[in-house]
C-alpha positions in Angstrom: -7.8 -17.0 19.1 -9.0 -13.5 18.5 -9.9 -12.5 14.4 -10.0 -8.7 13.7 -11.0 -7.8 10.3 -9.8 -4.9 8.0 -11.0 -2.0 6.9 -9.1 0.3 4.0 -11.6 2.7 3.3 -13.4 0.7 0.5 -15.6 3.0 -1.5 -17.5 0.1 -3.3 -19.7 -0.1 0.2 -20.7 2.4 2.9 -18.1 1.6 6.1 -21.4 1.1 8.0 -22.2 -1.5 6.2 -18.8 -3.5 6.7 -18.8 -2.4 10.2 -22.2 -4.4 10.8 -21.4 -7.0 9.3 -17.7 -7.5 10.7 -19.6 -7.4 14.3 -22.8 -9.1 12.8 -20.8 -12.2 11.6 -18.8 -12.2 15.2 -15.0 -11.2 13.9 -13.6 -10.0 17.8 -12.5 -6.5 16.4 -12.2 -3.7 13.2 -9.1 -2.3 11.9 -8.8 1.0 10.4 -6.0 0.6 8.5 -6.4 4.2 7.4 -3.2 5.9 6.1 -1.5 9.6 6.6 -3.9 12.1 5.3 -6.9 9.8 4.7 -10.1 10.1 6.6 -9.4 10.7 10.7 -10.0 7.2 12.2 -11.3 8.3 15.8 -13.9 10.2 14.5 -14.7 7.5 11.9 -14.9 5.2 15.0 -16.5 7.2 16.9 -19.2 7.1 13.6 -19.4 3.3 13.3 -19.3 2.7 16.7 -23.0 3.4 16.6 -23.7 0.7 14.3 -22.1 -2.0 16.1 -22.4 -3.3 19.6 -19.3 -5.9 20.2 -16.3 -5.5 17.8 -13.5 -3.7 19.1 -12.1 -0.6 16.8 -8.4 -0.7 16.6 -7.3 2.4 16.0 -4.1 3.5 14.4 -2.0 6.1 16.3 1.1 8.4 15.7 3.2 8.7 18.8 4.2 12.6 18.7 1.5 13.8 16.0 -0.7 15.1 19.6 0.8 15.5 22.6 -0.1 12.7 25.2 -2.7 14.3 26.9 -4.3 14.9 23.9 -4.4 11.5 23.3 -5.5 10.4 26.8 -8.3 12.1 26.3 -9.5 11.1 23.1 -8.5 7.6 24.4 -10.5 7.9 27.4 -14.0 9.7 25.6 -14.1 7.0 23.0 -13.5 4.1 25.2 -16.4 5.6 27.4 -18.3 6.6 24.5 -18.2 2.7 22.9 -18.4 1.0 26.4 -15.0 -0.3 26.3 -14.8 -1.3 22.2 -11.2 0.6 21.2 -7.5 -0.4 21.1 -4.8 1.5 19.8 -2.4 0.0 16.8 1.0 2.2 17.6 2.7 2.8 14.3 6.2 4.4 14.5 6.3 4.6 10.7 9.1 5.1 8.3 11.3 8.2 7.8 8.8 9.4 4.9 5.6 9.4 7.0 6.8 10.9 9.8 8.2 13.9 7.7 4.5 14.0 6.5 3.6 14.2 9.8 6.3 17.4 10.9 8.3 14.7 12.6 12.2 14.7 11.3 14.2 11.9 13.4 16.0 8.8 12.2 15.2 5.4 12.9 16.4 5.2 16.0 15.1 8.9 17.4 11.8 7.7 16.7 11.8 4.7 18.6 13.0 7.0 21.3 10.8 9.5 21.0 8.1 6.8 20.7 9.3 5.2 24.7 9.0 8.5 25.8 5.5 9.6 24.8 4.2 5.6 25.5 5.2 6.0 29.2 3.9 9.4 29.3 0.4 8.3 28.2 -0.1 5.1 30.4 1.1 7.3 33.5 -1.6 9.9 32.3 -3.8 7.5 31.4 -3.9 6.8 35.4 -5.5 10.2 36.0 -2.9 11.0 38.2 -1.7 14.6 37.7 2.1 13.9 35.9 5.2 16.1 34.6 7.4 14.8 32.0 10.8 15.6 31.4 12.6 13.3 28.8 14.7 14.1 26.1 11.2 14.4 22.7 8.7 15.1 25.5 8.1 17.4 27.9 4.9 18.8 29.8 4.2 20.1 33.1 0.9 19.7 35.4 -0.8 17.7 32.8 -3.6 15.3 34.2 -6.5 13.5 32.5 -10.3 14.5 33.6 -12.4 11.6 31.8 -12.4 8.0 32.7 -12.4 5.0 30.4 -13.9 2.4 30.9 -10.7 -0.1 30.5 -8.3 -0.6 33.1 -5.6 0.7 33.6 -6.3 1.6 29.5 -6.9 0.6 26.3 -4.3 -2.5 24.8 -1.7 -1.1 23.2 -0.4 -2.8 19.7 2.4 -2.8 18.0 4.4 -4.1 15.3 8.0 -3.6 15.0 11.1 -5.6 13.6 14.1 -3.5 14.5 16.0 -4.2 17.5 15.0 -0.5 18.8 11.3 -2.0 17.6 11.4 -5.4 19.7 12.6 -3.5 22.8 9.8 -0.9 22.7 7.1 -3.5 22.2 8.6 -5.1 25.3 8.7 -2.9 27.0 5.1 -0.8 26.1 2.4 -2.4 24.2 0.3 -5.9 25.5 0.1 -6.9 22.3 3.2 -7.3 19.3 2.5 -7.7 15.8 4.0 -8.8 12.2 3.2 -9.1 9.1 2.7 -12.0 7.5 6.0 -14.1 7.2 6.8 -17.9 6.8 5.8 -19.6 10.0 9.1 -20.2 10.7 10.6 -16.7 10.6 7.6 -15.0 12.4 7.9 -17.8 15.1 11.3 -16.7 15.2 10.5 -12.9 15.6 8.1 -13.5 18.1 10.2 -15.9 20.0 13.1 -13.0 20.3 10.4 -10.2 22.1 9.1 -13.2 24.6 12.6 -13.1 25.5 12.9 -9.5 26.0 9.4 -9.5 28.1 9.8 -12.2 30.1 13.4 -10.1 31.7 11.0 -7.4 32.0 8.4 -9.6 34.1 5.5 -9.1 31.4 3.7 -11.5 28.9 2.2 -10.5 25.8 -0.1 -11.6 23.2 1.2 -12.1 19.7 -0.6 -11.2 16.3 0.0 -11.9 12.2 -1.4 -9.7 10.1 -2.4 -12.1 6.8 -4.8 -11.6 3.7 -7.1 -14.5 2.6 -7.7 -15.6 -0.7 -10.1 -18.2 -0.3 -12.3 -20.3 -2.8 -14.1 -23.5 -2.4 -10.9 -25.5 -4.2 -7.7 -25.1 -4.1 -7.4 -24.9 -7.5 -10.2 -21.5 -7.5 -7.8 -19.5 -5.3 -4.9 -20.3 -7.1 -7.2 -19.2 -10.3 -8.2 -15.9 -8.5 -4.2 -15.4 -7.3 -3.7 -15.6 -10.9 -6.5 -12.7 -12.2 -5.4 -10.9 -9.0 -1.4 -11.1 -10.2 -2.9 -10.0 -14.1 -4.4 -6.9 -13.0 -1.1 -5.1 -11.7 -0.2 -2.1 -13.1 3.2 -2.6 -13.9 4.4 1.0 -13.2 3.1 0.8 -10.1 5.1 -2.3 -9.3 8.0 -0.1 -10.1 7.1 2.4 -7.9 6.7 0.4 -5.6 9.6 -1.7 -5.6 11.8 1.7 -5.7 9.8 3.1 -2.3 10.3 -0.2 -0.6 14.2 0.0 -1.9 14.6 3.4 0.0 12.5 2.7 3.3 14.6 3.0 6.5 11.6 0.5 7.9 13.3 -3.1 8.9 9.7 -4.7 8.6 9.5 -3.0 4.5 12.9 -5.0 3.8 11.7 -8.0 5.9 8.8 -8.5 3.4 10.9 -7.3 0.4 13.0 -9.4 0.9 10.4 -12.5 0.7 10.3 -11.8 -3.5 13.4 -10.0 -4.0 12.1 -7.8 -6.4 11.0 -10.9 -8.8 8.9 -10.7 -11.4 7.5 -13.4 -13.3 4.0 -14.1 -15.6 3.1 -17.0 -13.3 1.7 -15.8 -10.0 2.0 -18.9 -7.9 6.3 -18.4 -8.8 6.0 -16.2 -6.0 4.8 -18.5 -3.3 6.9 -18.8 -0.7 6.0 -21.0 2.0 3.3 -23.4 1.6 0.0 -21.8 0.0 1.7 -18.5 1.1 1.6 -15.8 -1.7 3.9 -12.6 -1.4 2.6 -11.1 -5.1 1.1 -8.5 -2.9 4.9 -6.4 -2.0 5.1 -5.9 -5.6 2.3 -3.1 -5.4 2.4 -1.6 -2.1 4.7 -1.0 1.2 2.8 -3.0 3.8 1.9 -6.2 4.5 2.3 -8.1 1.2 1.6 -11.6 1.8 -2.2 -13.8 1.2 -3.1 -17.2 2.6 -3.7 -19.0 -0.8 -6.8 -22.4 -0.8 -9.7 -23.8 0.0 -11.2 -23.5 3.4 -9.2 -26.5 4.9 -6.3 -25.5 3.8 -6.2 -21.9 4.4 -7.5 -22.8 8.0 -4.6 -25.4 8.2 -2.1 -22.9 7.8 -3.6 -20.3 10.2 -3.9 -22.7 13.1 0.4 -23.5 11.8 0.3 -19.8 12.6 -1.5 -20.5 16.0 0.4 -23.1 17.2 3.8 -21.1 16.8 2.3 -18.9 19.5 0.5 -16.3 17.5 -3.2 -15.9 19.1 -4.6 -12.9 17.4 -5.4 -12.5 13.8 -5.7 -9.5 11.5 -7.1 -10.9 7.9 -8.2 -9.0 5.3 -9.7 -9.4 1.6 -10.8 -7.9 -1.8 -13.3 -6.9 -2.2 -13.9 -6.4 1.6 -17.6 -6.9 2.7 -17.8 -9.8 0.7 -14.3 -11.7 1.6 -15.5 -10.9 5.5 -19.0 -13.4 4.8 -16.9 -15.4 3.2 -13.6 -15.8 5.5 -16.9 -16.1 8.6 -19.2 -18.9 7.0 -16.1 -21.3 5.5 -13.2 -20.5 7.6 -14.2 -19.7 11.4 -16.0 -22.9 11.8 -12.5 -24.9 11.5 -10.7 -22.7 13.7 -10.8 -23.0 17.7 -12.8 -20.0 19.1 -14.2 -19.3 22.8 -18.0 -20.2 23.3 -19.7 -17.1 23.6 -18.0 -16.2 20.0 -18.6 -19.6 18.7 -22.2 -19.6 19.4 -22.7 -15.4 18.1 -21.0 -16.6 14.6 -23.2 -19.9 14.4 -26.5 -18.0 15.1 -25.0 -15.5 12.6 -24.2 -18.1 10.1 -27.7 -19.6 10.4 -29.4 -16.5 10.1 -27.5 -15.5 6.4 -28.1 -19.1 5.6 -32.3 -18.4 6.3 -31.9 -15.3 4.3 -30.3 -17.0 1.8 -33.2 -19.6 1.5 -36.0 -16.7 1.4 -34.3 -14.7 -1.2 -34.0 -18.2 -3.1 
């Protein structure tokens, strides 16, 4: 089981100081979930990299923003630069974003724009000196000069729900990811790609990407759900609601579809699964869904999550450096991790716990 924690770009700390303590407390990677226009993520990886020593930075990327040997090479400096700490999160988008980005295909162009430049980059990322001629890219006599220091490259993720979507990740990436649907339906989703990788000879690894909302009862996160649901701006839930309405992204009506738009004064009418919570689609166009109890509980539902074949985990809570010593101390130590990262979050845990007791 591998736990990355996210990062959004919260102002209320200094990203250093999440950054230490996501690989202080012994979370197995960072994402910078870092959207079009906001601050560039390799160079704010290649920032915090220097406060950290183990986490892995996964780092969101744009097929066809740079041309693939522009990003072999930044693949290849910061992977030498951290020692082997990056992976790439592939996003293919939604019509919108890639017009923001000077990109003007359909769904389905995209995702074959996107196979293109994917096969283009691993063969660069060989070093062997390649020529491309498909139907988005083209290049002649390109070849990477800088070595990485994972072979044959960085993993690749990638979440997708489209046919076109499952293919590609079959096909591309060693990792595929969803967002945070009933068991039941994301053991479905992920069932359909092992299908389409094991024809194609490969095996991947499977990731959920869930927030927490955890509190010592049951009762407590339900209470914080409720303050949480209270605060929403409700013409921003319009907004919202009208941008997921229009998004050509299958994985946007997936999750819309989990509230249908419903509105109601009490927060917990939109649970929908067991202690699952989909309040958050009302307020944004990504993941929308929260793990909603106490530690036990919240930790019984991920390892329901585990045991459908999902191995990797990609949690996330507000505010963020203090839901990350939170989720660490009462959550990890239910949850089945490997030695070495067991015994790097104990000694972590004991040492907040001997700070604790001085500052007390």
């Amino acid at each position: 089981m591998r736990i990355f924690w996210r990062y959004g770009g919260d102002e209320r700390h200094p990203a250093e100081q999440l950054a230490r303590a996501v690989d202080h407390l012994g979370y197995d990677g960072y994402l910078l979930a870092i959207g079009a226009g906001g601050q560039d993520q390799w160079v704010t990886a290649a920032a915090l990299a220097h406060y950290t020593e183990r986490a892995k930075f996964l780092i969101a990327v744009y097929p066809g923003i740079v041309s693939p040997l522009m990003l072999a090479s930044q693949t290849a400096t910061l992977d030498k630069i951290t020692k082997g700490r990056i992976a790439l999160n592939v996003i293919n988008g939604e019509a919108r974003s890639s017009a923001a980005h000077g990109i003007f295909l359909d769904h389905d162009e995209r995702y074959e724009m996107a196979d293109e430049y994917w096969t283009a980059w691993r063969q660069l990322m060989t070093g062997e000196r390649v020529s491309f001629a498909g139907r988005h890219i083209r290049f002649e006599g390109a070849q990477l000069h800088v070595q990485g220091v994972q072979s044959p490259h960085p993993e690749l993720f990638f979440g997708g729900s489209s046919p076109a979507g499952l293919a590609m990740a079959a096909k591309q990436v060693q990792t595929y990811l969803t967002w945070g649907e009933p068991p039941a339906q994301a053991a479905e989703k992920i069932g359909a790609v092992r299908v389409l990788a094991s024809a194609r000879g490969r095996t991947l690894n499977y990731g959920i990407r869930l927030h927490l909302i955890v509190r010592d009862t049951k009762e407590e996160a339900w209470a914080a759900v409720q303050r949480i649901y209270d605060r929403f701006d409700q013409e921003q839930i319009q907004l919202a609601l009208k941008v997921r309405a229009t998004s050509d992204s299958v994985g946007v009506q997936r999750m819309t579809a989990l509230v249908n738009g419903k509105i109601t004064k009490n927060a917990r009418d939109l649970e929908i699964s067991p202690d699952l919570w989909a309040g958050y689609t009302l307020t944004g166009k990504g993941p929308g869904t929260a793990l909603v109890g106490d530690p036990e509980t919240v930790a019984e539902r991920l390892l329901e999550y585990y045991h459908a074949g999902f191995d990797t985990f990609i949690l996330s809570g507000q505010p963020q450096l203090e839901e990350a010593y939170r989720v660490a101390e009462k959550i990890f130590p239910l949850l089945p991790f490997n030695v070495e990262n067991s015994r790097r979050r104990n000694e972590s845990l004991r040492t907040l716990r001997n700070l604790a007791a001085v500052v007390s």
